[in-house]
N, C-alpha and C positions, 0 to 999 in steps of 0.2 A: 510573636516572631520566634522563629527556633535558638534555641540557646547549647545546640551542638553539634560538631557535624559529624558526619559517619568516618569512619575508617578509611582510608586512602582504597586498601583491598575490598569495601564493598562498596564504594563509589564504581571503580576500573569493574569490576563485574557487573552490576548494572548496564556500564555503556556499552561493553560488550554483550550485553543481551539487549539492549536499547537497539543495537545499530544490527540486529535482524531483522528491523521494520524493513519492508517495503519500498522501493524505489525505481522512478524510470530506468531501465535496464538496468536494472543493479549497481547504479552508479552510484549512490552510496553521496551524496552531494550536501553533508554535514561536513561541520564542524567544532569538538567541543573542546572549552577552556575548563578548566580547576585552577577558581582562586579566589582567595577572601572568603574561605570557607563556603562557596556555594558552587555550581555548575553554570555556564553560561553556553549557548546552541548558538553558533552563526552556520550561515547556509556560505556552502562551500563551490564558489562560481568558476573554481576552477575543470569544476564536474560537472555542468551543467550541461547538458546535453543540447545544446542549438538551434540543429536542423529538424529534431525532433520536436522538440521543447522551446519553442518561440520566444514565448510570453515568461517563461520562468515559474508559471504555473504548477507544473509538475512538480520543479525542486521544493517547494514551499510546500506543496501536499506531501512531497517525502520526508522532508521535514518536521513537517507537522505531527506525521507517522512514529520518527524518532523519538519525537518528545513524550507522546502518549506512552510509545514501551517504555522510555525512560520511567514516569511516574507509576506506571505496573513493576516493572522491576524494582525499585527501592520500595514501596510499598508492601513488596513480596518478601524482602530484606528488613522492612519492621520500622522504615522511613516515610513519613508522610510530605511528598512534595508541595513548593508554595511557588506558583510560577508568578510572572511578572514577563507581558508579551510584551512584544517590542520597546523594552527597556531604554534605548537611546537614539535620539530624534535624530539624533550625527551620523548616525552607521545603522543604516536600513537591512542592512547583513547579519546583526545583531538580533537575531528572532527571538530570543528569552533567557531572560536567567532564573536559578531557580534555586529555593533553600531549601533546608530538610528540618526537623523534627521531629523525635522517636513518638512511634506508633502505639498507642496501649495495648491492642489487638490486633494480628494478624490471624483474618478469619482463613478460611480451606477455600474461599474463591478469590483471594487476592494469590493464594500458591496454586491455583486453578492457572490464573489469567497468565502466570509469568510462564506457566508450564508450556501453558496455549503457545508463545512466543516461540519457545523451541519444537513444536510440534505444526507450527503452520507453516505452507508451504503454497508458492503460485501453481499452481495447477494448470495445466493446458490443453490437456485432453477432455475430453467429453466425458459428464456428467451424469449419473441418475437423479431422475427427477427427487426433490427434499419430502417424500410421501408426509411427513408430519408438519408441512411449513403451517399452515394454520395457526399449532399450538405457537409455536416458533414465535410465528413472525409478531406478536404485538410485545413480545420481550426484548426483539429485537430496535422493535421501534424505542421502546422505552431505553436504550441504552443509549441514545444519541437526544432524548428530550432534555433540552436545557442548554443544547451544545446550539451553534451557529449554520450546520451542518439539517436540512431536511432529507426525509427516506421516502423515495419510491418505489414501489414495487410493480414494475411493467407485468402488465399481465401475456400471457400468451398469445391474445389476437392480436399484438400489436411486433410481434417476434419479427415477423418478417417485415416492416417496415424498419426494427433495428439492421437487421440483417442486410439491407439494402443500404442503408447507412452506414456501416459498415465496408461495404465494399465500395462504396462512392469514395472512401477515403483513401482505398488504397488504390482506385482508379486516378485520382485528381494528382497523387504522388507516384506515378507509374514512370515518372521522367524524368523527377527528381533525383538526380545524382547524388548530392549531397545526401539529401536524406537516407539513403541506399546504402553509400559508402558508411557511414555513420550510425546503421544497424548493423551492417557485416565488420564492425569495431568492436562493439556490444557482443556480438555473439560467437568472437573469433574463437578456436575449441583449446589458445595457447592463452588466455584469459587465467591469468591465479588467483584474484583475488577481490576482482570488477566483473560485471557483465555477467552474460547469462550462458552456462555451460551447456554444450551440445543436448545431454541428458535430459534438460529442463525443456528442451523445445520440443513442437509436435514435426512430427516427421507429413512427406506430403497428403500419406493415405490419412493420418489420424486430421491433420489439421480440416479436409474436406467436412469432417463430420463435425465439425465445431463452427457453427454458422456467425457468429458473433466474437471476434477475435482479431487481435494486430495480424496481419501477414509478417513472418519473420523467417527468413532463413532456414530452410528442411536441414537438417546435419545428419541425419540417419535416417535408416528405410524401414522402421521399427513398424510395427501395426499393432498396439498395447488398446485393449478393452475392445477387440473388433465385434465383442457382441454387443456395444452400444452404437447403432445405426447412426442413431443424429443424439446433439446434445439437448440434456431435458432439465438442464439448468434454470432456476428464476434469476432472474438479471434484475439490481437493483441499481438505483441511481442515487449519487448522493449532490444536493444540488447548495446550492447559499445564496440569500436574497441579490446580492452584489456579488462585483469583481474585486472587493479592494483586498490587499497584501493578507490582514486580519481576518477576512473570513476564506479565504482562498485554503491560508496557516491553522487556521479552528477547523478546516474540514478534513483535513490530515490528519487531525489527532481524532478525529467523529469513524474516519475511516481505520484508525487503528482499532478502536473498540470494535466497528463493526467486524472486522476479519477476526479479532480475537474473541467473539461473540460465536460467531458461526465456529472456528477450531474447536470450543470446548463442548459444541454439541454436534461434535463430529462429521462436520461437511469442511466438504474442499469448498476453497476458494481460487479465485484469478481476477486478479484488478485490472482492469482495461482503463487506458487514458487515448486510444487513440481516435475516439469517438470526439473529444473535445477537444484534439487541437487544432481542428481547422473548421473554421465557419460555417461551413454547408453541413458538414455533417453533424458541428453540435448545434443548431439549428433548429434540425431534426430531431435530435434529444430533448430539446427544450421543448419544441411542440408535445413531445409526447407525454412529458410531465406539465403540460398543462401549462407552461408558459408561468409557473407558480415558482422560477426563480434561476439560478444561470450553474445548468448542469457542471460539477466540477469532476468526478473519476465515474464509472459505472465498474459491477462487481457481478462478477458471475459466482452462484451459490449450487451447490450440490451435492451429490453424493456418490465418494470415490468407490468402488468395489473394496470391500472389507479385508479382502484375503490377500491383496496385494501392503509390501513392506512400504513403508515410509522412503519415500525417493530419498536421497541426500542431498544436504543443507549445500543450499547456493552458498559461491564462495565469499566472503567477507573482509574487509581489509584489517591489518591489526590493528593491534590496541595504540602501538607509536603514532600510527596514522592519522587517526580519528581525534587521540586526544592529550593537549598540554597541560601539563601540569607548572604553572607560576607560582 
């Protein structure tokens, strides 16, 4: 077991790169303690998102998310994490605590992977197809073998049956008010520090040509990459034998490797969860893999055009917000 722990200053810099992971509308729905020399992650239900997010599924996969940059980032810093998942049968909110350890070696792809963090980014526009996935993809698979989390790779003839599942979902929620009012929350453009800024969204022309995609709120009349017609993205699916909280939680951190897998070989990314919040259409996801286990986020992979700059970082909440130090 560890016999030290880090520095107060590279604890707080970790969780602030920790908490660029990923999260239903950027809601950001952690919570971390520092105490008794180690870190402890509860899921923070005052952010959970409801009308989107039913089941709480999502917070857990954002969660999950957290934790994963969490252990790239101290690892990057020269700490080897030791986690301990749902540490307390009392407090289900309680999703892990975690100790450290100094590292003997930090190699050049644990300062790869934390780089990845600050360099990935949700994408929502339309994609070049990944010409080299081939080579790719069985490295990719190999970065989730062991994990609780399976990888599928939907092939192309089966696009349009996502694509139609897709739109089933935003059909089925065409009158759902709540749900409505509670994306135009999410993507309101006086958002500081939650939620997803005008910038990051697709405007109504780009959004047509991205067939597989949440419908969200147009904020601008922008037309960015109009010489990609349609998107030529591979869509993956990350699935787990079960529903229960544990694997829901291991597929969060499966999905943080995979996004930080694909960043450091330079494709965009964009996590789609809206295929699996509602029945019919993750269903449909589930047939398509095969009925080989209970689809949890699907991820669109590709390749952004080169000569455009790095969009800027969705906003963040600070460092008081996220985490107490006892």
């Amino acid at each position: 077991m560890p016999q030290t722990m880090p520095q107060l200053e590279v604890v707080n810099e970790a969780v602030l790169l920790a908490c660029r992971a990923p999260s239903v509308h950027n809601s950001q729905p952690w919570r971390w303690v520092s105490e008794g020399g180690g870190l402890h992650l509860y899921v923070d239900r005052t952010r959970w998102v409801h009308n989107t997010d039913h089941s709480g599924r999502e917070s857990l996969i954002s969660c999950g998310a957290v934790l994963d940059h969490l252990r790239v980032a101290m690892a990057a810093a020269g700490w080897q994490a030791h986690i301990k998942r749902f540490p307390n049968p009392d407090n289900i909110d309680h999703l892990a605590s975690v100790e450290f350890s100094p590292r003997e070696l930090v190699a050049d792809v644990d300062r790869n992977r934390a780089e990845a963090i600050l360099q990935r980014r949700t994408d929502r526009l339309p994609f070049r197809c990944p010409t080299f996935w081939a080579r790719f993809e069985p490295a990719l698979r190999g970065s989730v073998d062991g994990t609780a989390a399976m990888l599928d790779v939907l092939s192309d003839e089966v696009r349009s049956q996502l694509a139609e599942a897709s739109q089933l979902t935003e059909t089925l929620r065409r009158y759902d008010a709540s749900y409505h009012a509670e994306l135009q929350w999410w993507t309101s453009p006086f958002a500081l520090s939650v939620g997803i800024p005008p910038e990051a969204l697709a405007s109504t022309s780009e959004q047509w040509r991205v067939d597989v995609a949440r419908d969200f709120p147009a904020r601008s009349d922008t037309d960015r990459r109009a010489d990609l017609s349609v998107d030529g993205s591979k869509i993956l699916v990350l699935s787990t034998a079960g529903d229960t909280r544990a694997e829901v939680f291991s597929c969060g951190e499966a999905l943080s490797t995979v996004l930080l897998e694909c960043t450091m070989a330079g494709m965009a990314t964009c996590t789609l969860t809206h295929l699996i919040e509602l029945d019919e259409s993750r269903d449909i996801v589930r047939r398509l893999i095969r009925e080989r286990g209970e689809p949890q986020v699907l991820i669109r992979v590709g390749i952004a055009p080169p000569i455009e700059d790095l969009p800027a970082a969705t906003p963040r909440r600070p460092l008081d917000d996220v985490l107490e130090i006892r």
